[in-house]
Structures are given as C-alpha cells and as structure tokens.
PAZAPA-4460 file (N, C-alpha, C; in steps of 0.05 Angstrom, whole numbers, plus 32768, in hexadecimal, padded with zeros to 4 digits):
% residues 280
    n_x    n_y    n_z   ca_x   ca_y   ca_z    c_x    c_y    c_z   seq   type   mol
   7EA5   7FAF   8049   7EB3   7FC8   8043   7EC4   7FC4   802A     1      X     A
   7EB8   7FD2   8010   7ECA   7FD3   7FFD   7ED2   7FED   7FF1     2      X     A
   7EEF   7FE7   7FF2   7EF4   7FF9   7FE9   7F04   7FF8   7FC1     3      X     A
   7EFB   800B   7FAC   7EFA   8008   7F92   7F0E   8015   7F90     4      X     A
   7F25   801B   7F81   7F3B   8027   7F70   7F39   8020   7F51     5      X     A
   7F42   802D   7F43   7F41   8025   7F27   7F58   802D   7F0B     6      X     A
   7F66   8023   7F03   7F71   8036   7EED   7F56   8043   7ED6     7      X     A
   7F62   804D   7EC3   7F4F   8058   7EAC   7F3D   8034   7EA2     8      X     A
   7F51   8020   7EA7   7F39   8006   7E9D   7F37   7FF2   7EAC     9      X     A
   7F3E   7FED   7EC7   7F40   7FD8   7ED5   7F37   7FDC   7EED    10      X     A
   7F29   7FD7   7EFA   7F24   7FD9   7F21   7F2A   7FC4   7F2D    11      X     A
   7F31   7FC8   7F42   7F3B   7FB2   7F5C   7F27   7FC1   7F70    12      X     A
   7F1E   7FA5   7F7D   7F12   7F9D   7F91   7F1B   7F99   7FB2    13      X     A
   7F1C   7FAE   7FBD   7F2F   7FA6   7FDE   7F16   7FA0   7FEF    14      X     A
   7F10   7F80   7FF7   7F01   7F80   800B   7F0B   7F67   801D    15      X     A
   7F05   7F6A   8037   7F03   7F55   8047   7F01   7F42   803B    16      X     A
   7EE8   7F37   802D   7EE7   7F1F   8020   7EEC   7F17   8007    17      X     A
   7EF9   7F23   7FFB   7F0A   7F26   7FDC   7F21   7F19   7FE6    18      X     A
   7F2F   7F0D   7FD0   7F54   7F0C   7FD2   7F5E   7F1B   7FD2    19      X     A
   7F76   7F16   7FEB   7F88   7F31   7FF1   7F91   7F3B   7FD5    20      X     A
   7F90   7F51   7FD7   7F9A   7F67   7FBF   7FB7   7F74   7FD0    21      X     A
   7FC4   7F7A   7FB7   7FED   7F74   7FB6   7FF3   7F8D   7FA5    22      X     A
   7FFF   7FA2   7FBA   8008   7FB6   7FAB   8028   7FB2   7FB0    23      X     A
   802F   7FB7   7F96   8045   7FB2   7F90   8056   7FCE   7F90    24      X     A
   806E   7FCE   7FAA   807D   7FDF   7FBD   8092   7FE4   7FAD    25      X     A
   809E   7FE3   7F8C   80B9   7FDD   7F88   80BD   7FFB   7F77    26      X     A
   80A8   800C   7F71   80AF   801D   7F68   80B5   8039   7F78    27      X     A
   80CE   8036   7F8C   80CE   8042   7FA2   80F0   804A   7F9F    28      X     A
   80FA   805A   7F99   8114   805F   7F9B   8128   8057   7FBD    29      X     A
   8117   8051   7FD5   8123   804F   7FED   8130   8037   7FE2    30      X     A
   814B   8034   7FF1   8151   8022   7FF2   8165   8019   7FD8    31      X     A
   8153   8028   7FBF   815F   8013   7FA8   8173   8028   7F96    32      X     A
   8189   8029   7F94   81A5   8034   7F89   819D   803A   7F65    33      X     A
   8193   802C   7F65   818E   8027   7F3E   8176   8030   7F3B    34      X     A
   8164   8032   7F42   814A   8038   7F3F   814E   8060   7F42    35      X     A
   815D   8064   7F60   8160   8079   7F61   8170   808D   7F4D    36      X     A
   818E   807C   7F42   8193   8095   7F2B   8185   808E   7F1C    37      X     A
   8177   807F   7F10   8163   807D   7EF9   8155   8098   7EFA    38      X     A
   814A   8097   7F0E   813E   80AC   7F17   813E   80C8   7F19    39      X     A
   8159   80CC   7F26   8167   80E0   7F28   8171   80EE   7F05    40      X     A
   8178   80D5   7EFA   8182   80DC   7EDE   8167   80D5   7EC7    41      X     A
   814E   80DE   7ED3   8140   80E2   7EB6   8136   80CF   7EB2    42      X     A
   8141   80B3   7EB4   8144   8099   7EA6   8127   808B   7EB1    43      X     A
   8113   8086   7EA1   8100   8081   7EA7   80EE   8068   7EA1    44      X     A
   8104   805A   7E91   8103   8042   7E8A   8109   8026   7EA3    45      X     A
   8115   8033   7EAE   810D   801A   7EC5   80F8   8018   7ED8    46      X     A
   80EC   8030   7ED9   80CD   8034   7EE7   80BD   801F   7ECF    47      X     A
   80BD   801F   7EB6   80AE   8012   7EA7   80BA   7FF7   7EAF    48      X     A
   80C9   7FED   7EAA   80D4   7FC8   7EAD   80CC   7FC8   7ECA    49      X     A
   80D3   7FD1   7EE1   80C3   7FCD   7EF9   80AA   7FC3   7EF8    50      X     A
   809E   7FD5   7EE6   807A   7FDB   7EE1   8072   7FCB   7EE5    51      X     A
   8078   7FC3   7EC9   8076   7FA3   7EB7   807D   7F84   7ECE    52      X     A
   8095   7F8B   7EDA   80A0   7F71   7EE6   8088   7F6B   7F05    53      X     A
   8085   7F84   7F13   8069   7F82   7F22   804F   7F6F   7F1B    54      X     A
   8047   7F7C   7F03   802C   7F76   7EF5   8033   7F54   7EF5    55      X     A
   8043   7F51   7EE4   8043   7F2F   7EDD   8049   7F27   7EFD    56      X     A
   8050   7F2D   7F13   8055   7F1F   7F25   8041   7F1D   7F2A    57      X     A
   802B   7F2C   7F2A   8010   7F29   7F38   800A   7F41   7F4B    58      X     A
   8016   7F56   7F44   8010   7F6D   7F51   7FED   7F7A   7F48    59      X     A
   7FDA   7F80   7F5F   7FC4   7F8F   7F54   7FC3   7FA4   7F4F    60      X     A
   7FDA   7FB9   7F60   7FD4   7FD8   7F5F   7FF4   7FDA   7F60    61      X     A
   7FFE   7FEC   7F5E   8017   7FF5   7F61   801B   8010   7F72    62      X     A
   8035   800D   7F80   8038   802A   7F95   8043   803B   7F7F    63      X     A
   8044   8048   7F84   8060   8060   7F66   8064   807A   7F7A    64      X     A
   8086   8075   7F85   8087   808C   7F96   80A3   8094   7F8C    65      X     A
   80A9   80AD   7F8A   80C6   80B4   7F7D   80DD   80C6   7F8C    66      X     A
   80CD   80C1   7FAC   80D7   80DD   7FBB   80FA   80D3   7FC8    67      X     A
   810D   80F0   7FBB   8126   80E6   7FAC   812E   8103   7FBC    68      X     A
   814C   8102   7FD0   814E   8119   7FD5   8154   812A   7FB7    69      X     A
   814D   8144   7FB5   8152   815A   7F9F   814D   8154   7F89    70      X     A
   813B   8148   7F8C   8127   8142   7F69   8109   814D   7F6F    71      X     A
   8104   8156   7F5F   80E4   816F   7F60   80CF   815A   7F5A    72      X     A
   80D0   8151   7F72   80AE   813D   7F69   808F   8148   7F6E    73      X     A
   8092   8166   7F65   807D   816D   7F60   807A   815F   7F41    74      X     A
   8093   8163   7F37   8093   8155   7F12   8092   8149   7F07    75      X     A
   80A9   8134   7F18   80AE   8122   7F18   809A   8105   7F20    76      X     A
   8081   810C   7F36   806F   80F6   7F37   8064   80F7   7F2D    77      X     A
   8055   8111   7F1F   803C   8103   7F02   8052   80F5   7EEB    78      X     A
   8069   8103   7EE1   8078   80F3   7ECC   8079   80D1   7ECE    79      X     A
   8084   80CA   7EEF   807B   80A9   7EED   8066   80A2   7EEE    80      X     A
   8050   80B0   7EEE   803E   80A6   7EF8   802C   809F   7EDE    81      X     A
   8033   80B7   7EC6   802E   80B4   7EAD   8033   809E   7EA2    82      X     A
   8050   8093   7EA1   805E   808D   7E9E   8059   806A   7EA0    83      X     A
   8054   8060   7EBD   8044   8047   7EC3   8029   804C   7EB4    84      X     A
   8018   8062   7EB7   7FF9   8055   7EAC   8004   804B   7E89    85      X     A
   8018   8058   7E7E   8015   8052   7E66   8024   8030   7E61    86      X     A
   8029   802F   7E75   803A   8010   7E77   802A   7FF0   7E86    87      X     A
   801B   7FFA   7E9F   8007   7FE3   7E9F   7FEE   7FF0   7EA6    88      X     A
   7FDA   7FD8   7EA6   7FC2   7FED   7EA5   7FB3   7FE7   7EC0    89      X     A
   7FBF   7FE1   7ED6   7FB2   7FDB   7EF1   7FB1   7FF4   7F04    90      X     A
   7FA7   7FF1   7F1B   7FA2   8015   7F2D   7FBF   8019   7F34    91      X     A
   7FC0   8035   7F44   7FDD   803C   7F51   7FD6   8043   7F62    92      X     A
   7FE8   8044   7F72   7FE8   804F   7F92   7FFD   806C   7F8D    93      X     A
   7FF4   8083   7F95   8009   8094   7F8F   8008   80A1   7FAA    94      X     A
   802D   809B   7FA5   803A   809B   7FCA   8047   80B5   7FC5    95      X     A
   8044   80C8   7FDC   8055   80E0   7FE3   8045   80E9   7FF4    96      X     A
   805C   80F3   8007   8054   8108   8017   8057   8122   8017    97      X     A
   8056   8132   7FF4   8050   8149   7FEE   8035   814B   7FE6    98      X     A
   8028   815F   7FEC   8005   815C   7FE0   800A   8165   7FC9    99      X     A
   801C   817A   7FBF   801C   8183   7FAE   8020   8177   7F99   100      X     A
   8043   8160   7F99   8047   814A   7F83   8024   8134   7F89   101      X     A
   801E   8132   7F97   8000   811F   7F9A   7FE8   8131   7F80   102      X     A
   7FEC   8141   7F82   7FD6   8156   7F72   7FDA   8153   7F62   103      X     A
   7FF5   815E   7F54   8008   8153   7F3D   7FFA   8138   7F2C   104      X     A
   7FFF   8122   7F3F   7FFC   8104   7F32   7FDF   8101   7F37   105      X     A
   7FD3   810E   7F46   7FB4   8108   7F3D   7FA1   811B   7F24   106      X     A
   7FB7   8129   7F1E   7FA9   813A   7EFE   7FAF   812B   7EED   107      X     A
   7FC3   8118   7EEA   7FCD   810B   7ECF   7FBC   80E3   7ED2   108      X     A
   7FB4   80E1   7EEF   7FA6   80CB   7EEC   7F8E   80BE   7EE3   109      X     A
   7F93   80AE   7ED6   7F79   80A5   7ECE   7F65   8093   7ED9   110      X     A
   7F49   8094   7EEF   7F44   807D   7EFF   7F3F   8088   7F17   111      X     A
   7F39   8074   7F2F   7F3C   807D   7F49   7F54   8071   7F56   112      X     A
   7F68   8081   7F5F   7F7D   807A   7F6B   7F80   8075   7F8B   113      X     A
   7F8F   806C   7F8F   7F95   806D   7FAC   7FAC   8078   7FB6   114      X     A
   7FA5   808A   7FCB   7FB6   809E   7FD1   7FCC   809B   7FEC   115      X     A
   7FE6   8094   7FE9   7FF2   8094   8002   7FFE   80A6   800E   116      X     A
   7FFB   80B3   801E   7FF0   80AD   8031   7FEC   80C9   8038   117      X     A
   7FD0   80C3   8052   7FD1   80D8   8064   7FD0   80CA   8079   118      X     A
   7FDF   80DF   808F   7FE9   80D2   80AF   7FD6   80E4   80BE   119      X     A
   7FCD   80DF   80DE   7FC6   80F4   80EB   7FCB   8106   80F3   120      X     A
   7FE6   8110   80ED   7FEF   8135   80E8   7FDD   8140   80E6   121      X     A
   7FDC   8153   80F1   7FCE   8172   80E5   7FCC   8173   80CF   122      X     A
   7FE8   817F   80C5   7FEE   8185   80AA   7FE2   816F   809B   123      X     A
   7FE7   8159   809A   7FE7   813D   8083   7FC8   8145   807F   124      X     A
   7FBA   8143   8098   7F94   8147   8096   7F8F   8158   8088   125      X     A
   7F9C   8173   808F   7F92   818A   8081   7F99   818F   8068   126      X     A
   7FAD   8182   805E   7FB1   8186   8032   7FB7   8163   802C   127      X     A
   7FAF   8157   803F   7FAB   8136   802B   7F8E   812F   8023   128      X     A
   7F7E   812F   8034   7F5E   812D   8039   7F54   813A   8024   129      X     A
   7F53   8159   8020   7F49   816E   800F   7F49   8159   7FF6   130      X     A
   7F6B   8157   7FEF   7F67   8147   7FD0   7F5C   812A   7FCD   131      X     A
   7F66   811A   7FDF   7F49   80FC   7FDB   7F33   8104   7FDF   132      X     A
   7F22   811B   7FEC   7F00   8125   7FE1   7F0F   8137   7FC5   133      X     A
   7F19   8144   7FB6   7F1B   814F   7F9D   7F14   813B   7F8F   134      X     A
   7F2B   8126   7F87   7F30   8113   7F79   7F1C   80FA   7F7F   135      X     A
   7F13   80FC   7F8A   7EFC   80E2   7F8D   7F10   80C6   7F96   136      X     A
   7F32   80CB   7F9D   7F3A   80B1   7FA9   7F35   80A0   7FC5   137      X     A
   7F43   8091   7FBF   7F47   8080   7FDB   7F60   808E   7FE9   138      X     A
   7F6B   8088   8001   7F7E   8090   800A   7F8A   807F   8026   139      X     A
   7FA2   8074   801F   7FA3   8068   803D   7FB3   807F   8053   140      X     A
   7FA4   8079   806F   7FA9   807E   8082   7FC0   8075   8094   141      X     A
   7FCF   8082   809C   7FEC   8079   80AA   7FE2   807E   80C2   142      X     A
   7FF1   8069   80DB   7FE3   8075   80F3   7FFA   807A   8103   143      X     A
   8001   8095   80FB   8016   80AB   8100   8007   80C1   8108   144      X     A
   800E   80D0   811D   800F   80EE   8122   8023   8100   8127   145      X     A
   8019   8119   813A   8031   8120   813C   8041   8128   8151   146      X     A
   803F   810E   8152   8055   8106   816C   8061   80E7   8166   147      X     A
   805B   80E3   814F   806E   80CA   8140   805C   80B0   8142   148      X     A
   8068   8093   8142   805C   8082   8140   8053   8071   815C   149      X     A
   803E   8070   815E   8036   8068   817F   804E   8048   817E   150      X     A
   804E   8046   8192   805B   802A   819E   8043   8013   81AC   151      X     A
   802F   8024   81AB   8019   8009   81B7   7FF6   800D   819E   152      X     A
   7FF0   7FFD   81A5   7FD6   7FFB   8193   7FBF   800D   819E   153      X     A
   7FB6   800C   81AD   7FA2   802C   81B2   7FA3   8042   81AF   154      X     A
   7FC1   804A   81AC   7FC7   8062   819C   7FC3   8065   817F   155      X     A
   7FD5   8046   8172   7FCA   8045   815B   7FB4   8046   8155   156      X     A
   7FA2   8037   815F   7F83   803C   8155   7F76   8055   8159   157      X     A
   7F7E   8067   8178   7F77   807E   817B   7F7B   808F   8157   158      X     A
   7F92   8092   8156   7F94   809E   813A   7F85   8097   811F   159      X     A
   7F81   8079   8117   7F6D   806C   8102   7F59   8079   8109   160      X     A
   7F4B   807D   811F   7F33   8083   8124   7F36   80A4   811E   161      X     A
   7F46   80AD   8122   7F48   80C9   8117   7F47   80D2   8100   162      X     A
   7F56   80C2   80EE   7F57   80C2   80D2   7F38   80BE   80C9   163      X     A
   7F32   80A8   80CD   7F1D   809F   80BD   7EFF   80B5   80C8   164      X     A
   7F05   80BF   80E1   7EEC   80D4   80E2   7EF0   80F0   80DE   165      X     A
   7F0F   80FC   80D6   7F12   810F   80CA   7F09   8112   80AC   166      X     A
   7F13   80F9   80A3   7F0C   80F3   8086   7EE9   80EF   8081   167      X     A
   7ED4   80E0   8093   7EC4   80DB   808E   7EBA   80F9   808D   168      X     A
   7EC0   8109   80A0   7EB2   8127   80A8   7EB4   8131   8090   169      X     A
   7EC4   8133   8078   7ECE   813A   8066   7EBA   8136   804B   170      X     A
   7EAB   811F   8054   7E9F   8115   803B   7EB5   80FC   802F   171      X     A
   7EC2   80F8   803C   7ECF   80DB   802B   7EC7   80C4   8035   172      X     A
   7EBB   80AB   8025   7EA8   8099   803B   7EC4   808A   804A   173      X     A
   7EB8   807B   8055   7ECF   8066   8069   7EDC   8057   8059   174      X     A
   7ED1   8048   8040   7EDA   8035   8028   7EEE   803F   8021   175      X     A
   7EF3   805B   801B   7F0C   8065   800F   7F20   806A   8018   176      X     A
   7F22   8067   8038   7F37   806A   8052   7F3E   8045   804D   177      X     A
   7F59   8046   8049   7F70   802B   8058   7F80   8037   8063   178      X     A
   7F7E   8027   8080   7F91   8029   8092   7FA7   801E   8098   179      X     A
   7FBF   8022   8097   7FDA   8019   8096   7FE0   801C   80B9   180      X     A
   7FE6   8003   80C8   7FED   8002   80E0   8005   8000   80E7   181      X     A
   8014   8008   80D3   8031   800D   80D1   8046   7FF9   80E0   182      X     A
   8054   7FE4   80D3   8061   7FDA   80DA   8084   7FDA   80DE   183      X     A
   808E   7FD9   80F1   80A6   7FE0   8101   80B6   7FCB   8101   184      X     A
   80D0   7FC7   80FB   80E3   7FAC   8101   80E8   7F9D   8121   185      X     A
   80E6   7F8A   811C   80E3   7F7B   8136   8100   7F79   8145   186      X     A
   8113   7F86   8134   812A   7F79   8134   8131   7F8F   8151   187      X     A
   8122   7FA1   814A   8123   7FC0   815D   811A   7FC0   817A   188      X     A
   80FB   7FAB   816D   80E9   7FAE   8186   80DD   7F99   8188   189      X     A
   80DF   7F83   818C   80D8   7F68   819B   80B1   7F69   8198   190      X     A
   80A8   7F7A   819B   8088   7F81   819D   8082   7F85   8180   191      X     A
   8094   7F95   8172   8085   7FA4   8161   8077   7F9D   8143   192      X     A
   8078   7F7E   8145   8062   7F6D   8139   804B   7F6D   8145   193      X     A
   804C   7F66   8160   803B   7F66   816D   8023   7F77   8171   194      X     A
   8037   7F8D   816F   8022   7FAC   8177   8012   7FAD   8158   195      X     A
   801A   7FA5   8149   800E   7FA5   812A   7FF9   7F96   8125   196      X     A
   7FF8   7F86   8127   7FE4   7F6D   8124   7FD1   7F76   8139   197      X     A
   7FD7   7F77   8159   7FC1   7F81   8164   7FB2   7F9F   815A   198      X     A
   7FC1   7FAE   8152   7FB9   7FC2   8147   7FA4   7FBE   812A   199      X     A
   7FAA   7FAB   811C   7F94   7FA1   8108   7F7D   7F9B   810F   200      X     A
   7F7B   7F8B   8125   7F62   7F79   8128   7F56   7F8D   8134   201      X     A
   7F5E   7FA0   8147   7F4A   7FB8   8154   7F41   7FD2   8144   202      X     A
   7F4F   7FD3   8127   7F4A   7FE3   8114   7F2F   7FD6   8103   203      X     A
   7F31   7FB2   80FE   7F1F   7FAC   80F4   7F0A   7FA9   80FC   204      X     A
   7F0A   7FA6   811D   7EF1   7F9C   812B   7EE0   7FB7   8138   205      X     A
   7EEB   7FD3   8138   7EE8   7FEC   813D   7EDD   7FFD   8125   206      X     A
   7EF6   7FFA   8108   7EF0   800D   80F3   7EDC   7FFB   80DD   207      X     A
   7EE6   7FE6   80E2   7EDD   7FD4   80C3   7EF0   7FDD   80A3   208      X     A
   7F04   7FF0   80A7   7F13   7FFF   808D   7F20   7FE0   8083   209      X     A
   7F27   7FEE   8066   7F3D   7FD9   8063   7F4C   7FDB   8063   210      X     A
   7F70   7FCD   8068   7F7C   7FD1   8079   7F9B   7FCC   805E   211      X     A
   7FB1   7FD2   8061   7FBE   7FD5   8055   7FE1   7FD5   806C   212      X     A
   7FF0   7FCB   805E   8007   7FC5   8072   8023   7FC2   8059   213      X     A
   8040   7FCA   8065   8054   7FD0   8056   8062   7FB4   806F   214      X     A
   8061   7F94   8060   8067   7F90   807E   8085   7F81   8078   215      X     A
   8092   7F8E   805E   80AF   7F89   805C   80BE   7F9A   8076   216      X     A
   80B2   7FA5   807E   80C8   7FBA   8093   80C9   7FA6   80AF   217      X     A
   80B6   7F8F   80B3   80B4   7F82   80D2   80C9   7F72   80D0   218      X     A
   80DB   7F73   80BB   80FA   7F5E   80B9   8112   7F65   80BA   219      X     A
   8111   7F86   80AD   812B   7F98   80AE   8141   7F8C   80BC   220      X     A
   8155   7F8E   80B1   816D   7F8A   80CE   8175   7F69   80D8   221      X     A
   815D   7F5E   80C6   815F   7F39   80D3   8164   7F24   80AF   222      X     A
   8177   7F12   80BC   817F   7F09   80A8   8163   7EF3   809E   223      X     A
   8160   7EEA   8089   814A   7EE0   807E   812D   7EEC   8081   224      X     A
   813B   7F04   807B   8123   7F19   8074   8107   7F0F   8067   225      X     A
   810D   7EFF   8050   80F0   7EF8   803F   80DE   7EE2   8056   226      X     A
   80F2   7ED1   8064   80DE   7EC0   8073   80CF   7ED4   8089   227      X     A
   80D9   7EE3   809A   80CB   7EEA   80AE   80B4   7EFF   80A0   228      X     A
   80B6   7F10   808D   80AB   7F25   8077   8091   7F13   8077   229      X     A
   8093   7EFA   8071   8083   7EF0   8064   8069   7EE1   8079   230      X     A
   807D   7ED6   808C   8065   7ECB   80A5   805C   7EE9   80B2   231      X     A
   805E   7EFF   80B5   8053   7F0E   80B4   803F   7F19   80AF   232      X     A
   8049   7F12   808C   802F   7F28   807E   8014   7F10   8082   233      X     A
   8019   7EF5   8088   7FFF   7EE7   8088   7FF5   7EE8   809F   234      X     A
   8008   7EEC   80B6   7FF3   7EF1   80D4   7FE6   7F11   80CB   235      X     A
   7FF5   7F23   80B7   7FE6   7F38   80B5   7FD0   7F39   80AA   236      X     A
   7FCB   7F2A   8090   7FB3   7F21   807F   7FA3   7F14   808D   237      X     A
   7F9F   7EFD   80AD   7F97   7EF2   80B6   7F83   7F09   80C7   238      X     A
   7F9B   7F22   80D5   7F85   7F2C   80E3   7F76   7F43   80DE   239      X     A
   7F81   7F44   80C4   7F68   7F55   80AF   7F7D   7F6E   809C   240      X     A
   7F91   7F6B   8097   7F98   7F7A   807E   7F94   7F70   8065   241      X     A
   7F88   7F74   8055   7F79   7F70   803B   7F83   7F7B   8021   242      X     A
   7FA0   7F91   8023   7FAB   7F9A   8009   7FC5   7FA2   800F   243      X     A
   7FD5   7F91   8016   7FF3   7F94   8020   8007   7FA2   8012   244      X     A
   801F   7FA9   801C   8033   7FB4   8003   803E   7FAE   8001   245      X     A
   8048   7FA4   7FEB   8060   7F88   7FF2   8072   7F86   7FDC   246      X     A
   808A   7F6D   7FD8   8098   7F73   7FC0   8087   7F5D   7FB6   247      X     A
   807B   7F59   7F9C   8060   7F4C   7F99   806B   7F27   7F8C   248      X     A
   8091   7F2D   7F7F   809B   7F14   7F79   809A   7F05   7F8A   249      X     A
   80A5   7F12   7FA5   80AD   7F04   7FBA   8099   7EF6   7FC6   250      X     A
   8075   7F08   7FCC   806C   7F02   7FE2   804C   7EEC   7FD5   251      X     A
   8053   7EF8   7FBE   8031   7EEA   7FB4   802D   7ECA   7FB6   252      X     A
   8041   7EB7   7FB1   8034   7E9B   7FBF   8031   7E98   7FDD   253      X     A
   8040   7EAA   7FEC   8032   7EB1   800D   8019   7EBA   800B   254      X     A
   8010   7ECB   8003   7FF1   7ED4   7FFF   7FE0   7EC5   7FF2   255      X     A
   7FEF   7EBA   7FDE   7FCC   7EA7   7FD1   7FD1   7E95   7FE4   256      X     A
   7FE6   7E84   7FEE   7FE6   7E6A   8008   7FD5   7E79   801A   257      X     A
   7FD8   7E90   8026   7FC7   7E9B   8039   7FAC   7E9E   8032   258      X     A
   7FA7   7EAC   801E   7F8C   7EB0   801D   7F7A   7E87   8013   259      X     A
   7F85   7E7B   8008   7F7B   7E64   8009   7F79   7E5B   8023   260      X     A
   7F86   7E5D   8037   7F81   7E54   804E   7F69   7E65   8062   261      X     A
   7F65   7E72   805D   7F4F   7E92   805C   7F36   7E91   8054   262      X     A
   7F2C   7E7A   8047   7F1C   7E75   8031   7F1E   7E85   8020   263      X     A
   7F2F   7E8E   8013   7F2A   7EA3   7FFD   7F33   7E94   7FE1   264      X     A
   7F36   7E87   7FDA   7F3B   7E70   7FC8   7F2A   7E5A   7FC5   265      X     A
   7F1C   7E5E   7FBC   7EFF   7E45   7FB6   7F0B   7E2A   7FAA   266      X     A
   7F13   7E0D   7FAD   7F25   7DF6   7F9E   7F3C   7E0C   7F97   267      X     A
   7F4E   7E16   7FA7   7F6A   7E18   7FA1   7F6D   7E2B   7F83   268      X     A
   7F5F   7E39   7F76   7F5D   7E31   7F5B   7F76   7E4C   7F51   269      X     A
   7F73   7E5E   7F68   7F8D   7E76   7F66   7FA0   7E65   7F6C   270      X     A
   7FA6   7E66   7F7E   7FB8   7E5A   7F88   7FCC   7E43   7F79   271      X     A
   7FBA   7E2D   7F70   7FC9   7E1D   7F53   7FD0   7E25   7F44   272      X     A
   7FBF   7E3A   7F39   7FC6   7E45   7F1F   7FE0   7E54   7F2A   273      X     A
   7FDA   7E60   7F34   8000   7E6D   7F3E   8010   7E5F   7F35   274      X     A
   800C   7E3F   7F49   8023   7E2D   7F48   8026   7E29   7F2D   275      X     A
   8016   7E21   7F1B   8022   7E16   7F03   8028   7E2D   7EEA   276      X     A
   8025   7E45   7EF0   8039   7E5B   7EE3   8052   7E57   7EE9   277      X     A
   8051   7E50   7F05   8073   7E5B   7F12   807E   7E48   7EFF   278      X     A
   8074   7E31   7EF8   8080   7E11   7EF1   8084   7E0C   7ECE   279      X     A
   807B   7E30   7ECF   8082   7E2A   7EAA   8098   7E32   7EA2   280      X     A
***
C-alpha cells in the first residue's frame, strides 16, 4: 500500500516497506506563545525559519496549521501555505478543521498534498471527502466521531473502517486514506498507549492503510517527556505507523535506530550518515 504526496518538484513515498517518513508538527500555533503572535501580528517570517529548521532536521512533509482563536484562516492558510512552498520544496500536510480555509490552501498548492484531517462525523465526511476526490489528495483519517474519542480499540477500528469505505465509495482509492489512531496521555489513562498500538495492528491487519500518529501527546503531563514520546513512537512504528508527526529535531535518530532495527536500513547506511552529520 502506497501511498504518493508531492510538492510542485519532489514526492515522498509512504509505505510499509519504505523508511518511516517524518512530518514535521512545529508549524502549529498550539501551545507555542511566539509562533502565535507572529501570527496573530502578520509576522510571517518565523513560519519561514521554522520551514527551513524542519527540512535540515530531516523532516519529509510538513504539517502547516494556523488555527488561532480570531484570525480568518480562511486567509490566512493559503498565505502560509504560500509562504512555506516558496521556502522549502518538500510536500505539506495542510491541517484544519475548516473545509473552507482547506479549499483555500488547496487552490494555491502546488503537487499532491495531504490533507488533515477528516474524522467520522457526519459533517467532517460530508465537506472533507468531496475536496480530497476534487483535489486528487491524500487525507488522513482521525478515528473520531460523534460521540468523541472511543476508549477501546473496536470502536476505533469500527470508525477506520468507516472512513476508509465512505471514502472508497467516493472514488478515493484506499492509498490516499492514513489513518491516525489518535493518541491520548498516559498520564490520564494508564491504557491509553495501550488502546493505540492495539488499535494499529488491527487497522493494519484489517485495512492495510498507512497509518499516521501525533505520538507527542502519549507524554503530556509527565516529566521527561522526550524519553517516553520517544519509546512510543517506536513500539508505534513497530506495529505499523509508517508517517508519524513528530517534532522531527527531537525524534529522527529514534526513527532511523528504529527503522534499522526493522530492516529498513540495508548496512546501517541512514542511520550513520545521521550520526556523522550530527558530529560535524
């Protein structure tokens, strides 16, 4: 199962048997104080040094989401979105949960993008879907409805399985559906690693999609956030997420160690080479 994205000159490859591919989560106003008045005030120059600081980390695709209370991102997400293509030249993931700012950033893109997200809502199905068949994208699938986020894995998959045969009915093949099995802090819920990972392996061994995970959130709340973030995201890569979202400084010698241990590293040859960048 592959699934293709592309800017105007570059494509990435998401498959099972490819190296994990690393979208890089940092262009996201949650959370970050500076990024947000940047934001807020016009200032659009730190979306570009972000850009940039991604790419050299080793980011393949980038997320670009700007949703900011009382800023019009119907406008505002093709402007960054412009904004990055003219700064690196790898795919984007373009995150919102307005279809409308989504419509927006898919007239000014160049390529096949990947679209975040649609959930199994009603609503999300009925004006997210329409535009990944318009646009010819990919789109990942959240396995949300509406009645919120299941707490056990057969629900979750109940919903993947929804997504991906609403979408197939649609004319969108299965390649262009990733499914996000949504990960929850452990700090909350003692399981809710748990429920994730089993929720992968029955998505992979059921859907075959490729699979996609935000799995900075399974640490929230716990001190040494990057270590637990990180043994995470490799039991997640282990049981079949294939294009993670991650902060890409932090997590990428976890992933090439992982995927070398994966066979996905033929003689180490990523993986070294990493090391002896870091060492210059």
């Amino acid at each position: 199962m592959q699934t293709r994205v592309s800017s105007a000159t570059k494509e990435v490859i998401i498959a099972p048997e490819q190296p994990t591919v690393l979208i890089g989560e940092r262009i996201n106003p949650t959370g970050k104080k500076k990024l947000t008045e940047a934001l807020t005030a016009g200032n659009l120059d730190a979306i570009r040094r972000e850009a940039l600081a991604q790419v050299q980390s080793g980011a393949d695709i980038l997320d670009v989401n700007v949703g900011i209370l009382g800023v019009d991102e119907v406008s505002l997400l093709p402007q960054v979105v412009q904004v990055v293509i003219d700064t690196v030249d790898i795919p984007l993931c373009l995150d919102s949960a307005n279809p409308e700012a989504l419509e927006a950033a898919l007239k000014v893109y160049q390529g096949k993008p990947l679209i975040n997200s649609v959930t199994g809502q009603e609503h999300s199905l009925a004006n997210v879907l329409p535009l990944v068949k318009k646009y010819e994208a990919a789109v990942i699938g959240l396995v949300q409805d509406d009645e919120g986020i299941p707490q056990n894995s057969e629900q979750r998959l109940s919903i993947a399985h929804k997504i991906v045969e609403r979408a197939t009915a649609l004319g969108i093949p299965a390649e262009n559906i990733i499914i996000d099995c949504v990960a929850l802090t452990v700090a909350a819920d003692a399981t809710a690693g748990w429920v994730v990972l089993e929720t992968i392996r029955r998505v992979k061994s059921e859907l075959g999609v490729n699979m996609t995970l935000g799995t900075s959130n399974i640490s929230f709340g716990l001190p040494d956030r990057h270590l637990v973030s990180n043994v995470f995201l490799a039991m997640a890569i282990a049981a079949g997420v294939t294009c993670p979202i991650v902060d890409v400084a932090k997590a990428r010698s976890a992933v090439l160690a992982t995927d070398l241990i994966l066979r996905r590293d033929e003689y180490a040859r990523r993986y070294i080479e990493a090391y002896r960048q870091r060492q210059r």
